[in-house]
Every structure is written in C-alpha cells, then in structure tokens.
C-alpha positions as CSV (number, residue, x, y, z in Angstrom):
1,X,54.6,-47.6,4.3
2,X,51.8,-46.4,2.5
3,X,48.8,-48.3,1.2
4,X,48.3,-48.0,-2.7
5,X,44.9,-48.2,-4.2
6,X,44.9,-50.8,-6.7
7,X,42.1,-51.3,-9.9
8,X,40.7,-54.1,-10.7
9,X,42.8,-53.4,-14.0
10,X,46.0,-53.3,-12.0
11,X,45.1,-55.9,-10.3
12,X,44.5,-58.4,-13.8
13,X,48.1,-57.0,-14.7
14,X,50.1,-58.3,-11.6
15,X,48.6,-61.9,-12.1
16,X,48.7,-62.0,-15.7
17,X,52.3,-60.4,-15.5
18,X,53.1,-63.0,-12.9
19,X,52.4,-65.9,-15.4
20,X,55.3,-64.4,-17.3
21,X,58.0,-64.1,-14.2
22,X,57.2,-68.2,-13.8
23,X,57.3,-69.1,-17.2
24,X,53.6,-70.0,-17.7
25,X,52.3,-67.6,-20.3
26,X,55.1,-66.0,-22.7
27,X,55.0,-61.6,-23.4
28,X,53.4,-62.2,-26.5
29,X,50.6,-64.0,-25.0
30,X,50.4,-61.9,-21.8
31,X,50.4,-58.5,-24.5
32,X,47.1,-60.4,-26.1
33,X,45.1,-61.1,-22.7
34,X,46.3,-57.3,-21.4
35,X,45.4,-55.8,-24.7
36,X,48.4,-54.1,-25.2
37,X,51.3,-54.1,-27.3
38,X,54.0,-56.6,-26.7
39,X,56.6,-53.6,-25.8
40,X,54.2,-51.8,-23.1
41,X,53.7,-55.5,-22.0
42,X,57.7,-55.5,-21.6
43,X,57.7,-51.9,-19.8
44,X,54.9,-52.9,-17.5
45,X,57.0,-56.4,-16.6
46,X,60.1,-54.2,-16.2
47,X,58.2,-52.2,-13.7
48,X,56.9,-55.4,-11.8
49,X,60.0,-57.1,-11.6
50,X,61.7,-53.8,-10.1
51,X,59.5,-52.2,-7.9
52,X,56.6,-54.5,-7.4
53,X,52.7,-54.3,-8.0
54,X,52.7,-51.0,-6.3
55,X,54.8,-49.8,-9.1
56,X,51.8,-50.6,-12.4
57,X,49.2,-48.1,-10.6
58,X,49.4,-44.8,-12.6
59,X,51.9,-42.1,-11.5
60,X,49.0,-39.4,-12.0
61,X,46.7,-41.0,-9.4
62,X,45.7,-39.4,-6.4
63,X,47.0,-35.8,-8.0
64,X,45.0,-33.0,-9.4
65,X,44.4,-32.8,-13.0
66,X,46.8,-30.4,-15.0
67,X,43.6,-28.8,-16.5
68,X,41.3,-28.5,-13.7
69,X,39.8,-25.5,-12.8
70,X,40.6,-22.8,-10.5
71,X,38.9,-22.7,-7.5
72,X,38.4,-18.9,-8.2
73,X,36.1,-19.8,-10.9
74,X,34.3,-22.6,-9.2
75,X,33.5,-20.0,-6.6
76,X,32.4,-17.4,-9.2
77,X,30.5,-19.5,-11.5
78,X,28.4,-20.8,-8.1
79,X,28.1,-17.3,-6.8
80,X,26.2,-16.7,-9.8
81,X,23.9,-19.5,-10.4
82,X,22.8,-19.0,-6.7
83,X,22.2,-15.2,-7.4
84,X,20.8,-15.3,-10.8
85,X,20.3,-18.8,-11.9
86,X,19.0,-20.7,-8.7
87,X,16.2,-22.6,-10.9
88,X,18.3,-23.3,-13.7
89,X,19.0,-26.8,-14.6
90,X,22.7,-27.6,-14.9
91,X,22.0,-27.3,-19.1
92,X,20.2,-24.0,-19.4
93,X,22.9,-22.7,-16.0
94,X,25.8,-23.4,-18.4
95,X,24.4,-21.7,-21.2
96,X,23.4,-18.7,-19.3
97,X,26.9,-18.3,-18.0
98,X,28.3,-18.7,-21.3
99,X,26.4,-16.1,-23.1
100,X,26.6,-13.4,-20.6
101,X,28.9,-14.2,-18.6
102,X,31.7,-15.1,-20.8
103,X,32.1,-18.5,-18.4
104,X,32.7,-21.4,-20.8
105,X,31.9,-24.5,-18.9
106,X,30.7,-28.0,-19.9
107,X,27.2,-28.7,-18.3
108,X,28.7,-31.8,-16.3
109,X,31.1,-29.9,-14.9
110,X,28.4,-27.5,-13.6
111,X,26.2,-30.2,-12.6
112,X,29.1,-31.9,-10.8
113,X,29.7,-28.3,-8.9
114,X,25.9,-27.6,-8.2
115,X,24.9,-31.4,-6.8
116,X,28.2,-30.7,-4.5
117,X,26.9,-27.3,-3.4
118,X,23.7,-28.3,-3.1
119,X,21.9,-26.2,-5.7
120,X,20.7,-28.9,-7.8
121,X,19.5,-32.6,-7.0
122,X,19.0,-35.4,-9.7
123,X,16.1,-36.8,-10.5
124,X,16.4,-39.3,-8.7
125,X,16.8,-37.3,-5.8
126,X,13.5,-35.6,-6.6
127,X,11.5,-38.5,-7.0
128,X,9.1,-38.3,-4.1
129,X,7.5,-42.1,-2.5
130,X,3.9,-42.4,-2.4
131,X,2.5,-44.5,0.6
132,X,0.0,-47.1,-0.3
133,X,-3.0,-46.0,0.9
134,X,-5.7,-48.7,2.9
135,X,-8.8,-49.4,1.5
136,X,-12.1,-47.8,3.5
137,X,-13.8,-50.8,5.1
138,X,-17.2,-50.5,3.6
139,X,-18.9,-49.8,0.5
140,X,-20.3,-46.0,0.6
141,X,-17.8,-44.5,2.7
142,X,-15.7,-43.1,0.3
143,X,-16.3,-42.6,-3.9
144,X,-13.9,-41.8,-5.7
145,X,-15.2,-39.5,-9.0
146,X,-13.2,-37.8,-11.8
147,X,-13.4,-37.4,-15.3
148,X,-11.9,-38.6,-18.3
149,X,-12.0,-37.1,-21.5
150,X,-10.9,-39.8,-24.5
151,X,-11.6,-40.7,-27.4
152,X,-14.5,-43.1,-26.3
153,X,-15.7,-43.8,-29.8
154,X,-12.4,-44.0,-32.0
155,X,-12.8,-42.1,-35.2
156,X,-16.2,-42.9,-34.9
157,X,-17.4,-39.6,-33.4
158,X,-16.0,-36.6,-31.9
159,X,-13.6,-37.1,-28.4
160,X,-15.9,-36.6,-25.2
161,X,-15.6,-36.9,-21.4
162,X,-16.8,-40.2,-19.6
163,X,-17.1,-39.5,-15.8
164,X,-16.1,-42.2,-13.1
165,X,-17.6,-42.6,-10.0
166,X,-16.2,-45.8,-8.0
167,X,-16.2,-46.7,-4.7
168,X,-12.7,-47.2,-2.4
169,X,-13.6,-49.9,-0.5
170,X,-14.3,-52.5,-3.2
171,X,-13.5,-51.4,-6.3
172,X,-16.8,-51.2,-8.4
173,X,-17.8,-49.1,-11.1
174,X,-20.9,-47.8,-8.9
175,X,-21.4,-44.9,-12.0
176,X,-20.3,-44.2,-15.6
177,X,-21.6,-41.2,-17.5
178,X,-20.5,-40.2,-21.3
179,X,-20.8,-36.5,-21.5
180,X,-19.5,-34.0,-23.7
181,X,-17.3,-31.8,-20.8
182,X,-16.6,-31.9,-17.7
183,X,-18.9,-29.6,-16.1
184,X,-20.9,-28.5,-13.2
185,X,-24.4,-29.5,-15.3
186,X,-23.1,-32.9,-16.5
187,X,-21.9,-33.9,-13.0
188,X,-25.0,-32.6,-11.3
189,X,-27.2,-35.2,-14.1
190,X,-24.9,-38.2,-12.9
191,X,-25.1,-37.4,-9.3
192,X,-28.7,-37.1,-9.7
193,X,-28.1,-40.6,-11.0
194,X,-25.9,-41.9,-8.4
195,X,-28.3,-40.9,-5.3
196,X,-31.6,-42.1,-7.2
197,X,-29.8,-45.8,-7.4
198,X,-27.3,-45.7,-4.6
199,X,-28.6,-43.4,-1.8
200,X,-26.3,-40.7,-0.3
201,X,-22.5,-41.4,0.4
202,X,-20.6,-40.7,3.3
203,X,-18.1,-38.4,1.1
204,X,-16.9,-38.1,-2.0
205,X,-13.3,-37.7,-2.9
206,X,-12.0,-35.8,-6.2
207,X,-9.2,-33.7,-7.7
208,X,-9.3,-29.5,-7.7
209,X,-11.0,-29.3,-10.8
210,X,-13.1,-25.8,-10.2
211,X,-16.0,-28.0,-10.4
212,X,-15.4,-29.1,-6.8
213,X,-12.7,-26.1,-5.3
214,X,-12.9,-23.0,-6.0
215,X,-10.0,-21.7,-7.3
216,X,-9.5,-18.5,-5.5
217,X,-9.3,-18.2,-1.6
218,X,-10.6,-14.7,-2.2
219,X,-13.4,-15.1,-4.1
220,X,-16.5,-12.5,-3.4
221,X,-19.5,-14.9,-3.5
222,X,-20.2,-18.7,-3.4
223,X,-19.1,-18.8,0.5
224,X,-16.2,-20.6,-0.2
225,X,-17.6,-23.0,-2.0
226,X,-18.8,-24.1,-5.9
227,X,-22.3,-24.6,-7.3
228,X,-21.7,-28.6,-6.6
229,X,-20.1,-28.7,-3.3
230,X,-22.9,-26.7,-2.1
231,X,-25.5,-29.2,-3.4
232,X,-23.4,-31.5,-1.4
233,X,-23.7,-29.6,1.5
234,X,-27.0,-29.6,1.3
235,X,-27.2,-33.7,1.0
236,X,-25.2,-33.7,3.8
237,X,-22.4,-35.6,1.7
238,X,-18.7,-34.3,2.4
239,X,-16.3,-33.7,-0.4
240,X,-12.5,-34.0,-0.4
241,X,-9.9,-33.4,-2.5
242,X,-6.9,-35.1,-3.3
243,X,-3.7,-32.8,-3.8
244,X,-1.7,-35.4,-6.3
245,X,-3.5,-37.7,-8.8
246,X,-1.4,-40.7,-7.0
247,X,-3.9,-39.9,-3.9
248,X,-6.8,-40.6,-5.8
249,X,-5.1,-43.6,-7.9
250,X,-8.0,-46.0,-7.5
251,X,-9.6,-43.8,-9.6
252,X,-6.8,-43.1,-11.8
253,X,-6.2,-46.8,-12.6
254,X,-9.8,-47.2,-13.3
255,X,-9.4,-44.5,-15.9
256,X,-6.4,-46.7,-17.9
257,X,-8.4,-49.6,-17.7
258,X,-11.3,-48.1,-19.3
259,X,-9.4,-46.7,-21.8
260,X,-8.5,-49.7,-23.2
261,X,-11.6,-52.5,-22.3
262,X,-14.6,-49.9,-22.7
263,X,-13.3,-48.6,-26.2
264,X,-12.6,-52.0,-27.3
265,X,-16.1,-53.0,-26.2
266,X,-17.9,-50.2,-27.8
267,X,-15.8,-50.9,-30.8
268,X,-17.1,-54.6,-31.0
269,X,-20.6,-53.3,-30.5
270,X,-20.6,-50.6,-33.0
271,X,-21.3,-47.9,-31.1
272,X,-21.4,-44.5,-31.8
273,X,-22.6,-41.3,-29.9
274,X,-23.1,-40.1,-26.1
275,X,-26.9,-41.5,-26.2
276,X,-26.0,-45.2,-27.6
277,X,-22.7,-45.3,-25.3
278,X,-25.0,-44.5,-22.1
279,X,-27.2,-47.4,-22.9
280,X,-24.3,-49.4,-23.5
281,X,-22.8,-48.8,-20.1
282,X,-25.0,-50.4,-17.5
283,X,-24.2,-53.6,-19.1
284,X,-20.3,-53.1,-19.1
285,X,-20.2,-52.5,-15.7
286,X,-22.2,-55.5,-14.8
287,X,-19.2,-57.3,-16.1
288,X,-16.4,-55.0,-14.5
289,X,-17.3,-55.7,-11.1
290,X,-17.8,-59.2,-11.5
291,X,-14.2,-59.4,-13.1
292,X,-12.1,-56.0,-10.6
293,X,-14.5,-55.8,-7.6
294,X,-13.4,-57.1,-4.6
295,X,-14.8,-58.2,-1.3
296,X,-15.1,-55.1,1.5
297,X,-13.9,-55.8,5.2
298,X,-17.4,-55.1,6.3
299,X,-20.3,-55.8,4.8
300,X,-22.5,-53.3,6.1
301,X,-23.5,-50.4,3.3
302,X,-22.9,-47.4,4.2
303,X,-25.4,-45.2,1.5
304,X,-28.0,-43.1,2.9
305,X,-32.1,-43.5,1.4
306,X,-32.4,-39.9,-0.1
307,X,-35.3,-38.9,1.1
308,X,-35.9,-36.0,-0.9
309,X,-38.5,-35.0,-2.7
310,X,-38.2,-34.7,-6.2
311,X,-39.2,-31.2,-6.6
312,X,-36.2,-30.4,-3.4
313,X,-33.9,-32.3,-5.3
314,X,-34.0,-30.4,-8.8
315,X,-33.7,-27.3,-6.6
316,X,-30.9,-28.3,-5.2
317,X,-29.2,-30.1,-8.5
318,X,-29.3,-26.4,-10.3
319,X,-27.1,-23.3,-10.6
320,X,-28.2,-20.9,-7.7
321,X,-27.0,-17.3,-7.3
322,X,-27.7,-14.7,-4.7
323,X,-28.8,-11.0,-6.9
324,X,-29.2,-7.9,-5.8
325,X,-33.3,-6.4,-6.1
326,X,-32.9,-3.1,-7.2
327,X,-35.0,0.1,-6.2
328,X,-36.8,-0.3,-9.7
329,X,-37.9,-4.4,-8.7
330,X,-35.0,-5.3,-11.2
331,X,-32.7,-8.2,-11.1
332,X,-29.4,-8.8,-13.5
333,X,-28.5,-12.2,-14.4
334,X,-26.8,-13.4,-17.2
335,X,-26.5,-9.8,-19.1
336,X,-30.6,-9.9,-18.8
337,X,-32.4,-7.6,-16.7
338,X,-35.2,-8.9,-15.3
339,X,-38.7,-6.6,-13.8
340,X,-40.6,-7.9,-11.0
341,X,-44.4,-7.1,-11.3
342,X,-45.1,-4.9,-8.8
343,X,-46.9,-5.2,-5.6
344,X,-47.1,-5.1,-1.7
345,X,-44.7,-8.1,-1.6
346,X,-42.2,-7.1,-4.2
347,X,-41.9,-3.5,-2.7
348,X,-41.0,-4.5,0.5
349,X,-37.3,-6.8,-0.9
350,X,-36.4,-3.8,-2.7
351,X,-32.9,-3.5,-1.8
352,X,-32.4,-6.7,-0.7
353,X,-31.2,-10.2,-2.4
354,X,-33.0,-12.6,-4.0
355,X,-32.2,-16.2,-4.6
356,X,-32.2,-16.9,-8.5
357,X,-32.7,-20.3,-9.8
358,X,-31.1,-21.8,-13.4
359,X,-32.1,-25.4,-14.1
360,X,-30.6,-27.9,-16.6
361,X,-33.1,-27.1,-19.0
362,X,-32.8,-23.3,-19.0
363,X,-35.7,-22.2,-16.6
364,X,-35.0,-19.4,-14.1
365,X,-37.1,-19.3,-11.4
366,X,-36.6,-16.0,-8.5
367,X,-37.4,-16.3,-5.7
368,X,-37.5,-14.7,-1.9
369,X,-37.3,-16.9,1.6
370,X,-38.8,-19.8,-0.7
371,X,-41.5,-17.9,-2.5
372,X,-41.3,-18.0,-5.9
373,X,-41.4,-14.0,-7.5
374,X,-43.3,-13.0,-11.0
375,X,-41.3,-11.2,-13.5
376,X,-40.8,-9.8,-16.9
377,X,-37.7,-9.8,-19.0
378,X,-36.6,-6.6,-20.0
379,X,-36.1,-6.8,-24.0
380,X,-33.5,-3.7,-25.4
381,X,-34.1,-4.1,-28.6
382,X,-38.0,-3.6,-28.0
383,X,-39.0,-0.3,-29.5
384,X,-42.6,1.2,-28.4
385,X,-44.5,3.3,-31.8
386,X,-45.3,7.4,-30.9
387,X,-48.9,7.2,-30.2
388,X,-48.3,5.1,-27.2
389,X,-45.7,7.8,-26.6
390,X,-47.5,10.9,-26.7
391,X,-50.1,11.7,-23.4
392,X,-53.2,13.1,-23.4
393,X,-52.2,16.2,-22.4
394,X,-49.6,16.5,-25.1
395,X,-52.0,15.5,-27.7
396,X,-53.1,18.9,-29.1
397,X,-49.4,20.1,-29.5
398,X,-48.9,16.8,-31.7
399,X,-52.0,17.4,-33.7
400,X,-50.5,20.6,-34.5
401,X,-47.3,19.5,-35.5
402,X,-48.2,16.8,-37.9
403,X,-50.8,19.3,-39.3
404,X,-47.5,21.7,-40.1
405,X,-46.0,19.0,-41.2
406,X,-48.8,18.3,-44.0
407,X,-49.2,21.6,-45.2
408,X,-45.2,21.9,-45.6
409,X,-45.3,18.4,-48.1
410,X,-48.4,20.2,-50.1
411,X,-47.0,23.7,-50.4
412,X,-44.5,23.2,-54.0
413,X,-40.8,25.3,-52.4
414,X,-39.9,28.6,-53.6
415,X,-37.9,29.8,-56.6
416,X,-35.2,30.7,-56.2
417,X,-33.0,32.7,-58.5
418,X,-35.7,32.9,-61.3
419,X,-35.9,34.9,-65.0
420,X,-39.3,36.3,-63.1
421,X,-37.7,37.2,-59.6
422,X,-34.5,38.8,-61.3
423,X,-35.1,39.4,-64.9
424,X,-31.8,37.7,-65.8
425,X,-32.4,36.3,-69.9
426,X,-29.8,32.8,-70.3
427,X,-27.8,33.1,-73.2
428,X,-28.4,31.1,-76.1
429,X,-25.6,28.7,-76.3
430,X,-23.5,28.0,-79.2
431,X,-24.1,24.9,-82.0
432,X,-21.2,22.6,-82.4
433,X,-20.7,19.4,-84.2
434,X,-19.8,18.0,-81.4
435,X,-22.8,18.7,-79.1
436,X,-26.2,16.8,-80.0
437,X,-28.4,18.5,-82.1
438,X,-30.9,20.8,-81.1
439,X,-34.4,19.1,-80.4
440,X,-37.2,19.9,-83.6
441,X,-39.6,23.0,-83.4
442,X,-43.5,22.4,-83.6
443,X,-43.1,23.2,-87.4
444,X,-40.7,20.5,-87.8
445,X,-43.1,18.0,-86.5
C-alpha cells in the first residue's frame, strides 16, 4: 500500500467532511467552513464515503504538468546562458533569449532552471557575513581616518568634506577637520594636527582612496607608494587599508553619527563656513567622547612625542618629486622649466635627479643630497628688444641696414605708367546729368 501525501487542506476536508458522516455539521454548513459550493461539498463526501481520505488528494499530484517544458529546451536555453549570458540576471537572461534567440520564457522559470544549475544564486545566497572585529587594547595603536563629504552646513553654504580620525581602541573623536576635498594637502594640514596634539601613532588604518594606495601596481615613480604614505614612512607610522568599508566600520558609524548630531549642532549655533565650523569643533568633540568613548583594556598610551623639528616636519608634510637635471641645469615641474644658476656645484648634478620640494603654500624649493639649489624660472612669453640682440661684432652690418632703411622711407616711389614716362593724354570724359557736375574754373571763382 502506498503512502499518500496529504495537505493541510486535505487534511481540514476529511475532519470537516467527517462532521457530516456523524451527523454533527449538515452539507450546507460543511460547503460554508470548506468554501465551496454545497454540490462540490457533495462530490467530495461522495469520494470520502467510497474510497476514503486518500481519495480527496488531487488526481494530478505527483504527475508532470501537461504544459511543462521539454527537457530539450531546458538544455538549450541553459547551454546558452552558460555560453553567452553567464552574468545575466535571470531578468535581463530571459530577455536576451527572447529577442535573439526566439526562446519565450518567463523569468521565473529561468531563474528556477539557473539556481538548479547552479548559474545564478539569490541574494540571499550572495550575502556575505562580516566577523565582528575586537577592539585594539590601547589608545594609539590603531586610528581609524576617512572622509566624509556632506552637506555640513545645510543650505547654509556649499557641501564640503569633514575628515575623521578616531581611534579603535576607545572610540574617541581624537581629530575632525572641515575641508573643502578630500586631498593629499588637506589630509597632510590635519595630520600635522594630529602629531602636534597626539604624538605619532602606531598605524593608521584607511580605505583605497589614492590618497593612501596608489592605484596602479605599475606605476613608474612614487616607489610604490603616495605623497602621504611616504610622509608616513618617514614618521615611522604604518598605514593599512581596509578592502570593504564594513572593515573599517568604526569609522563608518562615526560618519552616520556625525551626520546627524554635528549638523544639528552647527545648525543650533548658526554656523556657517569651513573657518567658523573648525572653531566650532574642538568643543563638539569634548562632548562626543564624554557621551561614545569607552574605556580601553589597557591604559597605557601608545602615541609617540614627535620629535621633529619644525622645519623637518614641513619637509616632510609637502609634495616631493624626484626631476631629472638636464645638460642645460634645467628642471620641469609643473609645465614650468626651471634654470639653475650656474656654477661648480650645479655643473657637476647635471644629468642627475634632483629632489623638488612643493609646500602648502606654493613654494618650491630644489634641492640636491639636502642642499637647497638657486634657480630662475624660465618665462616663454618673455620677449628680449634687438639691441640686446645684435653683438658687437654685428653692429656695423645693423647700422647699415637701418641706414637703408631710412633713406628708402625719405626717397617719394617711382611713377609708374606716367603722361611724362609715356606720353599717353586721358580722354576728357563725357557730361551727364547724372554724374556731379564739373568743379568751377579760376574764372568762376
């Protein structure tokens, strides 16, 4: 004897159904509590009563559909969407193998066909689990930084960037900045910040914004690494970087938060502008960390004193490029060419490369081995007059010239053509009515 597979539908039927055999609930009743009609209520008793409650499942289940679909065209429709359409969702698939493929299938069918064939996985299936990640034990060991460009001040002024620096262990706001982009010279000006009232980090821990990776492996200078991860280098302060935003979430959290308190705040205040927003800041985060910051495991700080010199550290808080000293002493940065003035010292790095400095405030400084290198900018558009030109010994030969030249302008030019040179007379011309009258003789006047 077979087993029968019942529903929970089939299942209501048989007791409802069973009410009826025993006299407790009449057809017209049971038809109302099966929501059916009182003559399929009677078929479906009919059935009970005769062959039981095996007999109320449906006759079609357990058999294939009369309007399924070859296998033939499962297998085709599959062989293309692995050959052709391998990225296609189950949507833009379907579509695809309508239009030129003459295939007309519904999208859930496909879908049904390319989860079973493995080609396609839900979302669901997709999503990808991010491990929580422990807190680092003390405060300086890791800082999380990233920027977040908002608008800051509402429709009070334009939208600018705020950058983030806050530490992993406890929490705190240890830096804000409001500056216009996100940028190698307004992160150097808050880092300069950071290290004048923190000290030096252990590391620092950021997305792959080109500011802190450079983007291709390839690239022909740098070393391998941007203008800010080699002032890093320098402070002997590592950098990482996160390869998901949900790595660096302490950060990203921070960034939501701010977004809502921070313009609330500068809202109440009346604030508007970078400069009034900066002064504004040291302030709010007194009262962040009081509210978000937790207690670290250890209590030991883990910043670094600087101990650099303030002259060392704007050298090394600056744009600095390697360029190539040319047999002429001339340098090319920036589509300028820059000459340096010539003497023992310059002559011997011709050919070699110099180190050329570009600070915030647009000062370039060149230098050699730590030696800073006089120079002279080269100006195109310059134009020199001819007597600085001409040398002494071609200064007869331009003498002469200009001499011809004055003659030529007080010599009258030649007739051409001329009643004298030909003897040709001009006709007198004709008098019409039309023409203007002839101009009066001397006896007329």
């Amino acid at each position: 004897m077979g087993w029968v597979v019942m529903s929970e539908r089939d299942v209501r039927r048989i007791e409802v159904l069973s009410e009826v055999v025993s006299g407790r609930r009449t057809i017209t009743a049971a038809a109302s509590v099966l929501a059916v009609t009182p003559r399929h209520a009677r078929r479906l008793l009919a059935r009970l009563q005769s062959g039981g409650g095996a007999a109320l499942a449906h006759k079609a289940r357990g058999r294939p559909p009369n309007n399924r679909i070859g296998a033939g065209i499962r297998d085709y429709a599959l062989a293309l969407v692995r050959e052709k359409y391998a990225d296609f969702g189950p949507t833009l698939a379907a579509e695809m193998l309508a239009q030129h493929h003459g295939l007309l299938l519904s999208r859930e069918t496909l879908r049904t066909w390319m989860a079973e064939a493995g080609i396609w996985l839900s979302r669901k299936q997709r999503r990808s689990f991010h491990q929580p990640r422990l807190r680092r034990e003390s405060v300086g060991e890791l800082v999380q930084i990233d920027g977040s460009e908002h608008r800051w001040f509402e429709d009070r002024a334009d939208p600018c960037t705020l950058l983030v620096f806050i530490d992993d262990a406890t929490g705190r706001l240890m830096q804000l900045c409001f500056v216009e982009s996100e940028s190698t010279a307004s992160y150097f000006d808050a880092l300069r910040c950071y290290l004048e009232k923190h000290g030096r980090p252990v590391a620092f821990y950021s997305d792959k914004h080109t500011v802190f990776r450079v983007a291709k492996a390839d690239a022909a200078g740098g070393q391998g690494m941007t203008q800010f991860g080699r002032a890093l280098a320098e402070l002997n302060i590592d950098i990482l970087c996160a390869n998901s935003s949900q790595a660096k979430g302490r950060v990203e959290r921070a960034n939501r938060t701010l977004q809502d308190r921070l313009v609330k705040e500068l809202r109440l205040a009346g604030i508007a502008g970078l400069e009034a927003g900066n002064a504004f800041l040291p302030e709010f985060i007194d009262r962040f960390n009081a509210h978000f910051a937790v207690v670290p495991v250890r209590s030991h700080d883990l910043h670094r004193p600087l101990n650099v010199q303030p002259e060392r550290l704007r050298d090394i808080l600056c744009h600095r490029e390697l360029r190539y000293v040319g047999q002429e002493l001339t340098v090319s940065y920036d589509r300028k060419l820059f000459i340096l003035e010539r003497n023992a010292f310059t002559e011997a790095i011709a050919g070699r490369y110099a180190d050329v400095y570009h600070y915030a405030d647009g000062r370039l400084d060149l230098r050699w081995k730590g030696l800073s290198l006089p120079y002279t900018i080269f100006d195109k558009e310059q134009r020199v007059s001819q007597a600085v030109v001409v040398e002494n010994k071609r200064l007869g030969a331009a003498l002469a010239f200009v001499k011809a030249q004055q003659q030529r302008e007080r010599t009258p030019p030649r007739l051409k053509n001329t009643s004298e040179a030909s003897g040709y007379q001009p006709r007198p011309r004709k008098r019409t009515g039309l023409l203007s009258p002839a101009p009066p003789t001397a006896e007329q006047v």
